[in-house]
N, C-alpha and C positions, 0 to 999 in steps of 0.2 A: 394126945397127938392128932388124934383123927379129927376133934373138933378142932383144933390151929391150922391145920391142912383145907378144912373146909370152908377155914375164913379167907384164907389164904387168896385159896382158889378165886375164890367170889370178889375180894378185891381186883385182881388179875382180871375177872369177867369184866369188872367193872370200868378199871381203865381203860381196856379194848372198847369197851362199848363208847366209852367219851371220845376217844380218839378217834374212834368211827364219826360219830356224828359230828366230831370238829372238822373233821375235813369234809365231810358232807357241806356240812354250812360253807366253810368257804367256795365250795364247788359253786355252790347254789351261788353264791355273792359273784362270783366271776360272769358264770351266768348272768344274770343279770347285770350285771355292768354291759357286760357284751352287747344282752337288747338291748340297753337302754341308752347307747352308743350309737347303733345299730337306727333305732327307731327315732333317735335326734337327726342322725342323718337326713334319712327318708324325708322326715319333718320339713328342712332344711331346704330340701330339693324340691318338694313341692311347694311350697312358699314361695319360691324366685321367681322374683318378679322379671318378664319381658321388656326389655330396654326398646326407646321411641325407634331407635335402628332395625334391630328384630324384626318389630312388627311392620313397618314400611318393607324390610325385605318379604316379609308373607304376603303380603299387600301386591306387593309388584307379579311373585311367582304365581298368585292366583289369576292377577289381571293378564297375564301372558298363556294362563291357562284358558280359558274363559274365552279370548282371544282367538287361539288355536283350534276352539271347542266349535266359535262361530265361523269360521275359515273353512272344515272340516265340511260341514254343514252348509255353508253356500257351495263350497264345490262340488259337494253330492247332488244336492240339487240341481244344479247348473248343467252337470254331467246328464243327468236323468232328461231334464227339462229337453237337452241338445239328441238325446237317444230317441227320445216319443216323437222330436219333430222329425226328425231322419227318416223314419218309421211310418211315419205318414207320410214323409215325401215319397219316399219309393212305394207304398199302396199307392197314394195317388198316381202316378206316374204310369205304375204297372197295368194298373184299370183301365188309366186314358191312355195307353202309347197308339192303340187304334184310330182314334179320335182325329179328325185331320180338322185344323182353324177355319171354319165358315168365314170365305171370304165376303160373303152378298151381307152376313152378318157383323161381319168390323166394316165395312162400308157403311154402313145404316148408321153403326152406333159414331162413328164420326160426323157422319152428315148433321145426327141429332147435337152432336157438343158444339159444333158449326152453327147450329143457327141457335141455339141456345142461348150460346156468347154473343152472339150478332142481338139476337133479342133481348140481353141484359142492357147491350147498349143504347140499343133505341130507347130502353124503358127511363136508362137514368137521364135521357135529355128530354123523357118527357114525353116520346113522338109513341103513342099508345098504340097506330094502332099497322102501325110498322112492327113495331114489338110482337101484336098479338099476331102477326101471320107469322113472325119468326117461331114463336111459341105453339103454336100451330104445326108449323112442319117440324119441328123436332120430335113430336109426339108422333104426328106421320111416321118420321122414324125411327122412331124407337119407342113404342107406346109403355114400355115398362121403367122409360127412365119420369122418376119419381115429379123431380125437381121444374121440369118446363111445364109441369101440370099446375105447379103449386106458382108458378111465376106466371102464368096466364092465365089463372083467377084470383089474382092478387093483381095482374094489372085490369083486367073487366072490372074490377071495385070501384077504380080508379078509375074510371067515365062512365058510372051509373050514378051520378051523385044528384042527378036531374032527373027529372020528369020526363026531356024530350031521351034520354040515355035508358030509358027504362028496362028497353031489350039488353043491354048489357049485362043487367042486375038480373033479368031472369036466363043467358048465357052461361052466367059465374054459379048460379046455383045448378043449373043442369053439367058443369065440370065438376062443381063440387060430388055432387052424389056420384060421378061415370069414377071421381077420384076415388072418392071413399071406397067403392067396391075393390077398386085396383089393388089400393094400400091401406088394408083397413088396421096394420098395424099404425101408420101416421093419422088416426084418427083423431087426437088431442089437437094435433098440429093444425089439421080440416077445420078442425069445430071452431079453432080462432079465425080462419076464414069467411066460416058461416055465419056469424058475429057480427062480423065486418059488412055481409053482406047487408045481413037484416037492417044494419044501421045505415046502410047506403042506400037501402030501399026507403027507409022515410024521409027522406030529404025532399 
């Protein structure tokens, strides 16, 4: 009896053990169905492909961003740009409110643009040497304005082109040099003067 009990038993062990594992396995089989449901999905969604719609609408949202981005940005700028000038207007202003307008000096520098213009005209008919008094007293008047220095040795070129005009040609070189000190930044500009002259000289 004790050995049929012990078989017994051990059968008993036996089919709890199967029946454990049988549903083990199926657990595991669900499982797995599950990921493998699960990871088809995923699969599925990263696959999908963006329709020509889609991507024109990212296309636009970006280009309205971008847009915005450069908007943002000239206005900052602009902003900034308008604050430094302000800023310097009122230093300036604050510095000079003392400062009262030199009338003897806006006198002068009119008189100067006056015969300036008077001496562009005579020059373009030609009449040299109406021209060079005009270009003359502008300088009188305003010896820092650039332009009637550079325009009455450029007309003295223009009647040294002779032998009997020789004084001309050594005039235009004695403006050139009193020039070149003036403005020795217009130096480039001189030297095609000097050019001019040397070549007016051997004629």
């Amino acid at each position: 009896m004790s050995g049929g009990g012990g078989f017994m038993q051990f059968m008993n062990n036996s089919s709890k053990n199967n029946r454990s594992l049988l549903k083990n396995k199926n657990s595991f089989k669900e499982k797995s169905k599950y990921l493998n449901e699960k990871s088809t999905k995923k699969s599925k969604f990263e696959i999908k492909e963006t329709s020509e719609e889609e991507l024109k609408i990212i296309r636009e949202k970006r280009i309205i961003e971008k847009e915005k981005t450069i908007k943002s940005i000239y206005l900052f700028s602009s902003l900034a740009i308008l604050c430094i000038s302000f800023f310097i207007y009122i230093n300036f202003f604050s510095n000079h409110e003392n400062v009262k307008p030199n009338k003897t000096q806006i006198k002068l520098q009119n008189e100067y643009y006056f015969s300036l213009k008077i001496g562009e005209m005579y020059a373009k008919s030609k009449k040299w040497k109406i021209a060079i008094q005009n270009y003359e007293s502008a300088i009188k008047s305003y010896p820092e304005g650039y332009k009637a220095h550079f325009k009455l040795i450029w007309t003295l070129i223009q009647i040294c082109d002779s032998k009997d005009n020789i004084e001309n040609c050594k005039e235009a070189m004695r403006r050139y040099e009193r020039a070149k000190l003036l403005f020795p930044e217009k130096e480039s500009e001189l030297n095609e003067l000097l050019n001019d002259i040397k070549i007016a000289s051997k004629h």
